[in-house]
N, C-alpha and C positions, 0 to 999 in steps of 0.2 A: 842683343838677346830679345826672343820673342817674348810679348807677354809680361814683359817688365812692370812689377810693381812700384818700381822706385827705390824701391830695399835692396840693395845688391849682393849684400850676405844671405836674407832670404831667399831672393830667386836663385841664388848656384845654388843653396842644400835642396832646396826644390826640385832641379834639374838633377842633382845626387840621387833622390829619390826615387825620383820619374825611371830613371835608368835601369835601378834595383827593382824597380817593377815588373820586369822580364826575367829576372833570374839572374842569379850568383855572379859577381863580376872582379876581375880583380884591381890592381889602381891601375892599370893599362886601359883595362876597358872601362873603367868611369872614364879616365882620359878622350876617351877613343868616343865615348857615348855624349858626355856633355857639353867635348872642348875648352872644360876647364884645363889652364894649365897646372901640371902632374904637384907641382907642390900645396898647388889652392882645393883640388881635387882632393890631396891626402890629409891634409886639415880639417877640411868640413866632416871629410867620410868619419876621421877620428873623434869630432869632436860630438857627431850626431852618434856616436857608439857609444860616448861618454852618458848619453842621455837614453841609451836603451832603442835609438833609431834607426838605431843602424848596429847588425852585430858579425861577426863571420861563422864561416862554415865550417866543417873538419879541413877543408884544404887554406884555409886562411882568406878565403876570397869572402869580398864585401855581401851583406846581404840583408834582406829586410828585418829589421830587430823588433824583439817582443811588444815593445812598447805600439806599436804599430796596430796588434791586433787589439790591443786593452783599446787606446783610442777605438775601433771601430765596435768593439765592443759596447761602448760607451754612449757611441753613435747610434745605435738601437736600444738605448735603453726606453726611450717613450712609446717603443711597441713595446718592450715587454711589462713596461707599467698599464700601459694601456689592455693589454691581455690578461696581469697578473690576477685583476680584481674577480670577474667572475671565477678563472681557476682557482684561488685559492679559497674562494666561499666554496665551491663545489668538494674539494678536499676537506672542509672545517666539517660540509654536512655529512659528508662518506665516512671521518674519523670521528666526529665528536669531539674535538681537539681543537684547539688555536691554531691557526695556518700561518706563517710566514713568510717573506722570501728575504734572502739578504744579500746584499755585493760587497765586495771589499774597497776600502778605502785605505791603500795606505798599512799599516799594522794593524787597524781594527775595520770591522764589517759594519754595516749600517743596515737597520731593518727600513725597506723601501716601501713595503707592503704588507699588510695581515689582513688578515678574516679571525675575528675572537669567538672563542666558543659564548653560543648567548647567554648561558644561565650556569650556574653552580662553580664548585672551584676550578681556578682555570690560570693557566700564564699568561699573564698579558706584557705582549710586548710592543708600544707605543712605536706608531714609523714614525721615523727619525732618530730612535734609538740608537746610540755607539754603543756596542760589545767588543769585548776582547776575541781575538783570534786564538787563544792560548786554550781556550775551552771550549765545549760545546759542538754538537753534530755539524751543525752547517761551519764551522769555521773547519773541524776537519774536513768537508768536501771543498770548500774554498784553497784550501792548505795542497790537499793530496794533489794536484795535478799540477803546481807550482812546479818551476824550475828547480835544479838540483839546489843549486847556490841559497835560491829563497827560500826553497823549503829547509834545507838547514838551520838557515838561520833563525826561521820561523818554528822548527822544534826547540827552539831554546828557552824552556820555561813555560813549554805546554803541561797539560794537562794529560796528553796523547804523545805517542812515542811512533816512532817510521814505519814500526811493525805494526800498528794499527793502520796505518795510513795505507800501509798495503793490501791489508785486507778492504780498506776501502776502496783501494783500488779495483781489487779482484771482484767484490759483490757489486757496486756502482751504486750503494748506497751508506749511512753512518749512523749511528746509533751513540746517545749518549744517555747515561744515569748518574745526575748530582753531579756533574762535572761542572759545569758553570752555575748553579743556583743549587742546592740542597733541596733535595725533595722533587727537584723537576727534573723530567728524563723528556728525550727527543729522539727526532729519525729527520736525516733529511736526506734529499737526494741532488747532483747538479741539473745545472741550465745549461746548455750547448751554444755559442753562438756558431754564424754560419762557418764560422774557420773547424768550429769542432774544440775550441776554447770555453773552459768553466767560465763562464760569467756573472754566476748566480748560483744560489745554494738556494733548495724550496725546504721548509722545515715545518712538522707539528711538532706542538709540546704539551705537554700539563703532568700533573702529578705523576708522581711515581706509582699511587696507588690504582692509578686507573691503567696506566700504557704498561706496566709490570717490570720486572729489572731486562726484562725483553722486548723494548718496545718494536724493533725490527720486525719481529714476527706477526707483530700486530698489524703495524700500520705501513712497512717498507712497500710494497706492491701502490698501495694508493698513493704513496709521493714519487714515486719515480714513474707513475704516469702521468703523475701533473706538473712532474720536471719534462716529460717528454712532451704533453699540449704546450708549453711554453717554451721549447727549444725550436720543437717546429712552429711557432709564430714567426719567433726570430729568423728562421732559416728563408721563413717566404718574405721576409723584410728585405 
């Protein structure tokens, strides 16, 4: 085998990989692509599907699994931290508002970045923050483009129901009031990485009394353009 690390379970799922990299195969042609033979070939493909690396098609043929784009996703995250700083000050100065951005980790999001409103009442939300995925605007945009399965599961014991989700689909932004904190309302909008995958959720927030039980109408335009400066950084990455 070319390229041998020494690991020999890693270089075949490697070689599994490398294959799916052309498109949709089925255990003939991982056969036929890697020269594993047909039983070691149907164990690895199974067992990298166990992990989200591998998943099938409508026809049952092998093919690259979700998991795949989250890593690369993942793999851009220091441009889009590296980008998020200026954009989200430029959104705090256009809304008057707290800027955000957050990713998901697992069942809960992580705020990776802010810009805090300077002076008077305001939401602060500390990066490094862990929040729940069950509330709040940017976990619906993090939520709504999930898989059927995850998103299921992930409505269980939200705050938000499918039928919001789809309206979030449909506008390509989310609005929330008192849903995750009492008295704070938000808007947020997604981050695209180059697959065209949610990566990112950008979000203001602050009182209710300022952004109104409407904050969408407020402030939706200015986050989904500084979801759009931060999707295309990613996409030139």
């Amino acid at each position: 085998m070319d390229n041998s690390s020494g690991v020999g379970v890693l270089d075949k799922a490697a070689l599994v990989l490398s294959a799916l990299e052309s498109g949709p195969a089925t255990l003939a042609g991982l056969v036929g692509a890697t020269g594993l033979a047909r039983p070691t070939a149907h164990r690895l493909a199974v067992a990298l599907e166990h992990h989200r690396l591998v998943a099938r098609d409508m026809q049952g043929r092998f093919i690259l699994g979700p998991r795949m784009a989250e890593l690369a996703a993942a793999a851009g995250e220091d441009r889009l931290l590296a980008t998020a700083g200026p954009v989200l000050t430029h959104l705090r100065d256009v809304t008057g508002e707290s800027a955000q951005l957050y990713r998901r980790q697992g069942d809960m999001r992580i705020c990776v970045a802010a810009a805090e409103r300077l002076s008077g009442l305001r939401d602060t939300v500390p990066v490094g923050s862990t929040l729940t995925m069950k509330a709040g605007s940017s976990a619906q945009i993090l939520m709504a483009w999930e898989e059927p399965e995850r998103l299921h599961r992930g409505l269980q014991g939200a705050r938000f129901t499918a039928t919001a989700l789809s309206g979030v689909r449909r506008r390509g932004w989310a609005q929330s009031i008192g849903e995750r904190e009492p008295g704070v309302a938000s808007v947020s909008a997604p981050v695209r990485g180059p697959s065209n995958r949610v990566v990112a959720a950008v979000s203001v927030s602050g009182p209710i009394e300022r952004l109104t039980r409407h904050p969408g109408r407020m402030h939706a335009q200015a986050v989904i353009d500084a979801a759009a400066r931060l999707s295309e950084a990613l996409r030139r990455s």
